[in-house]
C-alpha positions, 0 to 999 in steps of 0.5 A: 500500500502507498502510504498517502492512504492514510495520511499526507502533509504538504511538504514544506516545498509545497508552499505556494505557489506550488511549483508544478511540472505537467506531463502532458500539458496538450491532452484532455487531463492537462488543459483541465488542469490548467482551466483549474489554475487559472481559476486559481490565481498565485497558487501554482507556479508552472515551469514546465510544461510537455506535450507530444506532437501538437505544438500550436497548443504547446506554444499558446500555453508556455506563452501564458504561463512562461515555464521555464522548461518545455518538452515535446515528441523530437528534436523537428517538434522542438525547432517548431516549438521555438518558432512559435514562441513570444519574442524575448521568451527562450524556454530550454526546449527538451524531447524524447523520453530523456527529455520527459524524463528529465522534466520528472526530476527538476529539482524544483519541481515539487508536483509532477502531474503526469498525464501522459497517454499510455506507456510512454508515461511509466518511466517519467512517473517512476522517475518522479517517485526515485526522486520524491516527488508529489505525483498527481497520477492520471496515467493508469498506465504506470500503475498497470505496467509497473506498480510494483515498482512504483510501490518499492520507489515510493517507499524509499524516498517518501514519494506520494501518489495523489490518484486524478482519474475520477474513480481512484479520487474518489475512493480516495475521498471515501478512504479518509480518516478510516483504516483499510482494514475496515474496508470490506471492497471498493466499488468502481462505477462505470459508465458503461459507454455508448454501448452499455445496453447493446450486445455482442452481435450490434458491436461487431459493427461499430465504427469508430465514430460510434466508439469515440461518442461517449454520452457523459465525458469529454475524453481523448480518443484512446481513453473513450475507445477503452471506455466502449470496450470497458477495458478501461475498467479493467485498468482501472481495477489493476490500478486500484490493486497497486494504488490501495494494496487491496486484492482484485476480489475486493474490487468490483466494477458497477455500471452506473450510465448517469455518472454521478457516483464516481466510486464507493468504499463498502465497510465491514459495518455495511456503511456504503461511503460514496463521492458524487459529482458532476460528471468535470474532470476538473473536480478530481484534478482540482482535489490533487492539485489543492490537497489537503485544501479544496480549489475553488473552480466554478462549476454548477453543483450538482443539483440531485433533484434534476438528475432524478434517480441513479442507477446500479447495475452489475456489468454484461461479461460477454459484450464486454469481454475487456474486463474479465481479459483485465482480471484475468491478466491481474491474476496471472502475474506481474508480466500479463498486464504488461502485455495486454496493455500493450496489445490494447494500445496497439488494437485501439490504435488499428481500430480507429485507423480503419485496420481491424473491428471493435470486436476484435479489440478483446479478440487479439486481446484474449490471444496474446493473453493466452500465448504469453508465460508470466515472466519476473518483471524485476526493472524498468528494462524488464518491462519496456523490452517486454512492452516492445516485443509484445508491439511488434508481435501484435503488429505482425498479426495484424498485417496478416 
């Protein structure tokens, strides 16, 4: 168990303005985060900023915020990045893992938020937690990839995880001022996407743009593709196992289509203790980032006598048949997550490129799953070789 369970101090560094690293600046969590400070004047000092690819966006940020540090994809990104920027203001322009990498561990960075999408993000989030850092994760990837490395690394330095994604913040909320060894399970609610109540035999022609319409969130296009399988659920019950030390059999998935309940804590007294919000990524990022304090970011509240009911049901397994692939990589050791994630993003990658269908997500999934032999994975290297070789199978199979 990561020790921010049960308590968290700011760290005297922490005073304000906070000094804050964003990992993912340009995607749907980072310019979240950056509404919530701009909401938040004086609070958050910004000084550095990294995207990937998209550099216009990138550039109008850095040129509000004037980091001292910005990073982006490769070295043709970086010249591009430079030509954008205000007259008189000449950032240090860093690319590539090394560079992401070298942004978690400025040594006046006291807050990483890492935002990255995928597995690109396990090595800067392991690298804030070697150097002690206050992590505000929204990348589940770390957690699924490499948990138990991240577990060992905040031990040694005292590192702390604050969780972003809505369902882990919540549990988190619930958690506090209780032991774990009063909780009886944690319960992760689900949308369940645009799909919840459509069957095997429709998803086997859905398109892309069906995929990408999710009915309550505004998301990227790899998290609302996992949200219509549900696969990110099954991430989502992985990073739960790391984040709380709680095994997979008390983690339980319900689907709750209005979006309210965001996750539940069920106590050995049969106390149920909920978090309920507007369906705003920018509450969850807000709770990180003022913690223990609450930001102030504007939004209507949430008024229950308009939503009218809320509803629980338990998830259908075959039409969607991500979820159990996820329990079932958990349950077979440390290497099998590594793989699936591997796999999904390359299957989501293929599917919104018109390459494969949606069915054949969990298809390919279920393959390499029942292919693989768990292997140690002991290091960073371990787990990236893996990942690698695990790409460029998947890829094989999809070109024939």
């Amino acid at each position: 168990m990561i020790s921010y369970i049960s308590s968290f101090d700011v760290p005297r560094e922490l005073s304000r303005p906070r000094p804050l690293v964003i990992l993912g600046s340009t995607g749907s969590i980072g310019t979240s985060a950056l509404k919530v400070i701009r909401k938040n004047p004086g609070i958050f000092r910004i000084i550095g900023l990294a995207g990937a690819r998209n550099v216009k966006l990138l550039a109008a940020q850095a040129n509000e915020f004037r980091p001292a540090v910005l990073g982006v994809l490769d070295s043709r990104l970086a010249g591009e990045l430079k030509s954008l920027l205000d007259r008189g203001y000449s950032p240090g322009i860093v690319h590539g893992m090394p560079g992401y990498i070298g942004m978690a561990q400025m040594e006046e960075a006291g807050m990483i938020l890492s935002a990255m999408v995928g597995a690109a993000g396990l090595a800067p989030t392991l690298t804030a937690a070697r150097a002690g850092k206050v992590i505000l994760l929204a990348n589940k990837e770390s957690l699924v990839l490499g948990g138990h490395l991240i577990r060992k690394a905040c031990r040694e330095t005292g590192a702390v995880i604050l969780p972003v994604d809505s369902e882990h913040n919540a549990v988190f909320q619930a958690l506090q001022g209780h032991n774990l060894s009063e909780v009886e399970s944690i319960i992760i609610t689900a949308s369940g996407g645009p799909f919840r109540e459509r069957g095997p035999d429709f998803m086997r022609e859905v398109t892309p743009d069906q995929a990408l319409a999710h009915p309550n969130w505004t998301m990227g296009a790899k998290i609302s593709i996992d949200s219509a399988t549900m696969m990110n659920k099954g991430l989502e019950i992985i990073e739960a196992h790391h984040l709380f030390g709680i095994s997979a059999d008390r983690i339980k998935v319900l689907v709750h289509p209005q979006s309210i309940v965001h996750s539940l804590v069920s106590f050995f007294d049969g106390s149920l203790l909920a978090h309920m919000g507007v369906p705003d990524m920018q509450i969850p990022i807000a709770h990180c980032l003022g913690y223990p304090e609450r930001l102030n970011v504007n939004l209507a509240p949430l008024n229950l006598t308009a939503i009218g009911n809320l509803s629980f049901h338990n998830p259908d397994m075959q039409a969607f048949p991500c979820l159990k692939l996820a329990l079932k990589a958990l349950d077979r050791g440390p290497s099998h997550p590594v793989v699936l994630n591997a796999v999904n993003e390359i299957c989501v990658e293929k599917f919104l490129a018109g390459r494969i269908g949606f069915m054949d997500i969990a298809a390919i999934n279920s393959r390499a799953l029942d292919e693989h032999h768990n292997l140690e994975m002991t290091s960073l290297e371990d787990i990236l070789e893996l990942d690698s070789r695990t790409r460029s199978k998947v890829q094989g199979w999809i070109r024939t």
